[in-house]
C-alpha positions in Angstrom: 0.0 0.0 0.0 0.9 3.5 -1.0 1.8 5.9 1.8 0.1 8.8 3.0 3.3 11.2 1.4 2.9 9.2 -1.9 -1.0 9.3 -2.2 -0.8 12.8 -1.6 1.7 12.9 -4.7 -0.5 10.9 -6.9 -3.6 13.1 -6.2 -1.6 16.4 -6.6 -0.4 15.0 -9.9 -4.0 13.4 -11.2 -5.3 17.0 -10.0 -2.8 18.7 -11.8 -3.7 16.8 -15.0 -7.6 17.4 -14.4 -7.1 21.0 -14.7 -4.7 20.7 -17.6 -2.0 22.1 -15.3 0.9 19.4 -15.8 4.2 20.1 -15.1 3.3 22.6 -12.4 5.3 21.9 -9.4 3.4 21.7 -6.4 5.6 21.3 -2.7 3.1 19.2 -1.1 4.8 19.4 2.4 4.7 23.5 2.3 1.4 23.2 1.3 0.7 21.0 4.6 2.6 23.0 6.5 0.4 26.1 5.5 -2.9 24.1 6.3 -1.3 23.2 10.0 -0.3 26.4 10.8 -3.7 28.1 9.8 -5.5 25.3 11.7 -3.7 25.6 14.5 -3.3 29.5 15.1 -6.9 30.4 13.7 -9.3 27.4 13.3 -8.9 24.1 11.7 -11.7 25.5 9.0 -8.7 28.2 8.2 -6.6 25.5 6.5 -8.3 24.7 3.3 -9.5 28.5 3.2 -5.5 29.6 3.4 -4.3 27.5 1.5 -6.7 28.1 -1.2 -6.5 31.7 -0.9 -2.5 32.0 -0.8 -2.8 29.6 -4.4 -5.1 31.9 -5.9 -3.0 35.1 -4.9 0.2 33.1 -6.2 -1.8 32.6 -9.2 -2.8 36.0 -10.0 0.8 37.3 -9.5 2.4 34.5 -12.1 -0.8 35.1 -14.2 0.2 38.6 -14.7 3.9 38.6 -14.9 5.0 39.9 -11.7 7.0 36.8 -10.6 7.2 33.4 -12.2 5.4 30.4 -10.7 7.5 29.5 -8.4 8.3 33.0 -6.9 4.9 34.0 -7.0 4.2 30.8 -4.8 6.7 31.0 -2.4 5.7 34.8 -1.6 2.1 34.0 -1.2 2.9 31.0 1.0 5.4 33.1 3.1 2.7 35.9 3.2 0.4 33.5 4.6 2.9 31.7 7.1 3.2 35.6 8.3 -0.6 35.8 8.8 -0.7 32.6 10.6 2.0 33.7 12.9 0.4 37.0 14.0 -3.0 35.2 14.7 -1.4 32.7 16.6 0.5 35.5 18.7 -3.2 37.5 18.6 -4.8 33.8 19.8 -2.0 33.2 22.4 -2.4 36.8 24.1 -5.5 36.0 24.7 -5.8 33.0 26.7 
């Protein structure tokens, strides 16, 4: 049986193919990263919504030139990460 890191692979690749996006590298472990960090410093709904966010933002930016894919990715993750950080210092100051 397939592990968990390899079915994630598989799907990112089948979903990559679906939307005729092939070739376009996805780093499934930053992506997960994202989605735990939102989940934990917001709420776990946060995850999907971040991550989904941050890949539409990365896709606007490549979309109109202002960075290449994998630029434009890596800022709208680490943009993201920053957001996730200042809730979870926003979340821990008030307990």
């Amino acid at each position: 049986m397939a592990s968990q890191q390899e079915q994630l692979e598989a799907w990112s690749g089948r979903l990559l193919r679906a939307l005729e996006l092939e070739g376009t590298p996805v780093e499934v472990s930053a992506v997960l990263d994202l989605a735990a960090a939102a989940a934990h410093s917001v709420v776990r709904p946060a995850a999907p919504l971040t991550t989904f966010i941050a890949g539409y933002a990365a896709g606007l930016a490549a979309g109109s030139g202002q960075a290449d894919d994998a630029v434009a990715m890596r800022s709208a993750m680490a943009v993201a990460a920053g957001e996730c950080a200042g809730a979870a210092a926003e979340k821990g100051g008030m307990e």
